[in-house]
C-alpha positions, -999 to +999 in steps of 0.1 A: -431-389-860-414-357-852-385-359-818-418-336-797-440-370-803-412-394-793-403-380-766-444-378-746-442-417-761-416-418-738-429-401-707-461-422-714-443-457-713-426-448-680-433-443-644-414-416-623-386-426-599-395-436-563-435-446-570-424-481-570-434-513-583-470-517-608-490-541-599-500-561-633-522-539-657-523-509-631-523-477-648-492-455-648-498-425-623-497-388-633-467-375-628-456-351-602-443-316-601-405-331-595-406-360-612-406-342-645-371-333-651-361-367-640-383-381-668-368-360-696-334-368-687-347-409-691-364-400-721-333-411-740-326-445-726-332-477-748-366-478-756-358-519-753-349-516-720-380-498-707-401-520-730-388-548-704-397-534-672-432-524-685-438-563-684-427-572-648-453-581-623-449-577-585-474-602-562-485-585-534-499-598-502-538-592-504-555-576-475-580-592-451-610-584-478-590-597-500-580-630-489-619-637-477-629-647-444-613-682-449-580-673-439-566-681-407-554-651-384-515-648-370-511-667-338-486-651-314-469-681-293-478-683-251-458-689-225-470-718-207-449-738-180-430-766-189-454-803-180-482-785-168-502-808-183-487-834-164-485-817-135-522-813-133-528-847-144-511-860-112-526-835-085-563-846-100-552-879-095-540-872-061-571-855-053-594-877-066-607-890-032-618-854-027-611-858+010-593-825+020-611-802+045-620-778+016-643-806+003-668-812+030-662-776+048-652-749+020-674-722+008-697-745-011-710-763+022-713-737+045-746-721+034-781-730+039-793-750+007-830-743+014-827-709+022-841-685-007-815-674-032-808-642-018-800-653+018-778-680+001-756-656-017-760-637+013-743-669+035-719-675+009-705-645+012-706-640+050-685-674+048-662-664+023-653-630+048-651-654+080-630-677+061-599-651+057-567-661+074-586-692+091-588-731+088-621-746+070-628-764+099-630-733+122-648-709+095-678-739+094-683-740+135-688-705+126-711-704+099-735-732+119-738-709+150-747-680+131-771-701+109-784-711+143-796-678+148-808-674+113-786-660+094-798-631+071-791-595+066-813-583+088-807-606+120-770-600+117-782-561+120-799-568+146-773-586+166-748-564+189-715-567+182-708-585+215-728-611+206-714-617+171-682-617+180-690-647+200-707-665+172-677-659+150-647-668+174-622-677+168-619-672+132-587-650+125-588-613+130-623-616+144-633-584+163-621-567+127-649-591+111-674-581+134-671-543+121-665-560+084-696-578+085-720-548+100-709-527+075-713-552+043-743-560+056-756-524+063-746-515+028-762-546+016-797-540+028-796-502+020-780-506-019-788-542-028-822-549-010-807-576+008-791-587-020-751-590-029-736-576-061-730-596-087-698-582-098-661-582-088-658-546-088-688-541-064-680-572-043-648-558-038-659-524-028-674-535+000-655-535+037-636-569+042-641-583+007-609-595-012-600-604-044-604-642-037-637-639-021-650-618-048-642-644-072-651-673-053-682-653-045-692-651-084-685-688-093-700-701-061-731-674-057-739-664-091-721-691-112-702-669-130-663-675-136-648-642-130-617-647-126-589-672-104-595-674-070-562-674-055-554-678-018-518-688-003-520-724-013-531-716-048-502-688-041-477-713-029-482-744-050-481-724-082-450-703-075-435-740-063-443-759-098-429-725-116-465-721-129-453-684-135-430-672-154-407-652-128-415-659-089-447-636-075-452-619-045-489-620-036-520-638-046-531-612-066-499-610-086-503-646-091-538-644-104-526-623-131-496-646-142-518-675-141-546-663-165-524-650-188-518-685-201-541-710-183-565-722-205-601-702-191-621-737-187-599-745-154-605-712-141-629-723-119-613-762-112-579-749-103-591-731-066-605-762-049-581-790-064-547-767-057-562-760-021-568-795-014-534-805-027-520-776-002-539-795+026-530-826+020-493-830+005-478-798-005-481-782+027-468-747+036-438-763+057-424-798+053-443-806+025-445-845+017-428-845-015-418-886-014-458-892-020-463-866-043-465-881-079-447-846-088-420-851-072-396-853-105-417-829-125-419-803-095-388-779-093-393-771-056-390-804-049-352-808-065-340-786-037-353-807-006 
């Protein structure tokens, strides 16, 4: 063998600086334009020595086609509030009477059962826009005079405003609600046939519809779980237990903490017990923390 042979036995036993590690019985890569020179200038080392690294083997980590559809994804860890569990455990137990005014007068009792589905969505939510800023107990007296004088779209059209805002009094804000309700109701009949939409966006697009009513107005109208409905006892109780991770400033700020880690099967739960609860016990001032079976879980209650 003449020194022109050895030397492309060489080049063809080694690989060119920087392409990295072979996997086991890859094929050596053509070389490139300025990898050559490098490779003559190696072309004298030991033969032994390349003879070596020709046999290592790198493992690498196969790709999702390669592992097969066995393998488990990466989980990335959630925050979630210390006892929670517990927590919740002990306001169920609390509530399990189901006694609170939102249990015999919320959203869910103030409509006409045997009305036809449309004028039932309709009621629930003309009772969800009444119920803003006002007890249960007063948004109910409200609901049963207006389902007095049959309550539909087109009978509220066709009652002045005079006389609604009679009906309705004195729910919070209630010559406001009067406009709110003609409006909705307007826009109802002309874009819905009557009907109400059936999703947050367009619930919330209409005049004196919330965020918590559109939500309550899904679960309780449609039976869809949209979202959390969260109101100032939801608002309160949940900034109280540190159920967030820094303190929020509104409902809706809440509602996004809250479903970033609470598991989407007590979406629709959480409204009516933690509203309860905020009748009841944790109440907005003075709450009754020596009768609250929280009381050495809750971190509110240290500070009383």
């Amino acid at each position: 063998m003449n020194a022109w042979s050895a030397r492309m036995l060489t080049r063809s036993r080694s690989r060119g600086p920087g392409a990295g590690p072979r996997r086991c019985g890859e094929e050596p890569e053509p070389l490139r334009r300025g990898e050559a020179a490098a490779e003559r200038r190696k072309s004298h080392s030991p033969v032994k020595h390349q003879r070596k690294a020709q046999r290592l083997c790198v493992a690498y980590e196969g790709s999702d086609s390669e592992k097969g559809e066995g393998a488990e994804p990466l989980t990335v860890p959630v925050w979630e509030p210390q006892d929670w569990q517990q927590q919740l455990a002990n306001i169920r137990a609390m509530r399990s009477k189901k006694d609170a005014p939102v249990d015999h007068l919320g959203v869910e009792h103030c409509y006409d059962s045997s009305a036809p589905p449309k004028v039932r969505r309709y009621q629930v939510l003309l009772s969800l826009m009444l119920s803003s800023q006002t007890k249960d107990q007063v948004t109910a007296g409200a609901m049963q005079r207006l389902r007095a004088q049959g309550l539909t779209v087109d009978s509220i059209l066709q009652t002045d405003d005079t006389t609604l805002g009679k009906l309705i009094y004195p729910v919070g804000f209630w010559r406001s609600k009067v406009k709110y309700i003609k409006q909705t109701s307007a826009i109802l009949q002309q874009r819905y046939g009557g009907d109400i939409p059936a999703s947050v966006a367009e619930l919330m697009a209409l005049p004196g519809v919330g965020p918590k009513m559109a939500h309550l107005a899904m679960a309780v109208a449609w039976g869809t779980v949209s979202g959390i409905a969260v109101d100032t006892h939801v608002h309160r109780i949940t900034n109280r237990l540190r159920w967030t991770k820094k303190a929020t400033k509104s409902p809706e700020e809440t509602r996004a903490a809250l479903e970033e880690w609470l598991p989407r099967e007590l979406w629709h739960e959480i409204n009516g017990l933690l509203v309860g609860f905020g009748q009841q016990t944790c109440l907005p001032v003075h709450p009754r923390c020596q009768g609250c079976l929280n009381q050495a879980l809750c971190p509110a209650a240290q500070g009383l």
